[in-house]
C-alpha distance (Angstrom), angle and dihedral (degrees) to the residues before:
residue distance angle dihedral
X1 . . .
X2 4.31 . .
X3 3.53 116.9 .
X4 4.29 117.9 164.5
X5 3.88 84.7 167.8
X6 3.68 133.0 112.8
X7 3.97 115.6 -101.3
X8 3.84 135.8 174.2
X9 4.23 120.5 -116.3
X10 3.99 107.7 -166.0
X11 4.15 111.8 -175.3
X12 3.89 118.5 -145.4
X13 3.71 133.6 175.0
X14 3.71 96.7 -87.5
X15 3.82 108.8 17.3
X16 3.76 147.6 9.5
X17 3.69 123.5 -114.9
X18 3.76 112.8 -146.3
X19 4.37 120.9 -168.5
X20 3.86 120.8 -179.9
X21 3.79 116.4 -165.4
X22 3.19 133.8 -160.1
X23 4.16 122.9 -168.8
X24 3.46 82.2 -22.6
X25 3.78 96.0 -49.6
X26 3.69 125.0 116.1
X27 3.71 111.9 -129.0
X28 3.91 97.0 164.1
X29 3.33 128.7 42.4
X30 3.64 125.3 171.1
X31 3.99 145.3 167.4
X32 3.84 108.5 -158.3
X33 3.69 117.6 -158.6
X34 4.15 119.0 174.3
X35 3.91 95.7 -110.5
X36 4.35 104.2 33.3
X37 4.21 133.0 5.4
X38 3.85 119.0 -138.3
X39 3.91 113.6 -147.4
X40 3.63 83.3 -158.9
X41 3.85 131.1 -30.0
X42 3.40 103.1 -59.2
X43 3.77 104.4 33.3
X44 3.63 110.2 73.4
X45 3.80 133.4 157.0
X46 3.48 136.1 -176.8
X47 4.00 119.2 -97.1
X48 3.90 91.0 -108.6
X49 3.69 95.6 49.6
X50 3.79 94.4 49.8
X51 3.74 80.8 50.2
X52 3.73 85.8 56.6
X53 3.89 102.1 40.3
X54 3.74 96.6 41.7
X55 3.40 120.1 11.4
X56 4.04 121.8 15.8
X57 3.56 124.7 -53.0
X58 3.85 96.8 -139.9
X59 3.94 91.5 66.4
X60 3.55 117.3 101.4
X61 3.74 120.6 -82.0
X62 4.06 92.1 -111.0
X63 4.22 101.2 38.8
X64 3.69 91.8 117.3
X65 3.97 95.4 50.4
X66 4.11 88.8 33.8
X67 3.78 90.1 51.3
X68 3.83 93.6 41.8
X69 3.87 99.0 50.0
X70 4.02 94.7 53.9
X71 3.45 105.2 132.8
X72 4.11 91.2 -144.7
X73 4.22 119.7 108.7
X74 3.77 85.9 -131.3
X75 3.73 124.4 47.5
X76 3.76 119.2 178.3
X77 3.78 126.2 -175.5
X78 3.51 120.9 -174.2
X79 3.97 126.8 177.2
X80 3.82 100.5 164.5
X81 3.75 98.8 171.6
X82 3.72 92.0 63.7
X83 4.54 95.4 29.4
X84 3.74 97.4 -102.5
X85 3.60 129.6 157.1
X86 3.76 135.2 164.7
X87 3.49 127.8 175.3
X88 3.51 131.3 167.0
X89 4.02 130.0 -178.9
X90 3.66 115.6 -168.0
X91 3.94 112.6 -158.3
C-alpha cells in the first residue's frame, strides 16, 4: 500500500480509527484495535495476519496500534531493507 495523501487518525478508548484521502476520496479506511484491524465492518483480521498480508509478518502482533498510539507530533517508521516508510504529522 502507497499513500502521500492527507488522512484523518481519531483515538478512542479501545481503538484507533485511521482514513487516508486522496483528492478528496477515501481510499483507506481503517479501525485499529491492539489484537485485529477491520478494513471496514465486516472485514477483519487478526493483528498478525495484517502483518502478513500488508506489512511484514515478522513485526509484532500490535505494530500498527503501537505505532499509532505514540503520543509524539512526528512519527517516523523506517524499514529500508524491506521499502518501508511511515510517517505521520499530527497538526
Amino acid at each position: 500500500m502507497k499513500f502521500y495523501d492527507k488522512g484523518f487518525i481519531n483515538y478512542y478508548d479501545d481503538h484507533v480509527y485511521l482514513q487516508i484521502l486522496s483528492a478528496g476520496n477515501v481510499v483507506l479506511d481503517l479501525k485499529v484495535y491492539e489484537d485485529e484491524v477491520c478494513k471496514d465492518a465486516l472485514r477483519c483480521m487478526s493483528s498478525n495476519e495484517f502483518n502478513k498480508q500488508y506489512i511484514i509478518s515478522s513485526y509484532e502482533e500490535n505494530f500498527l496500534y503501537k505505532l499509532l498510539t505514540q503520543n509524539k507530533k512526528e512519527i517516523i517508521f523506517r524499514d529500508r531493507p524491506n521499502g518501508i516508510l511511515i510517517k505521520i504529522l499530527k497538526d
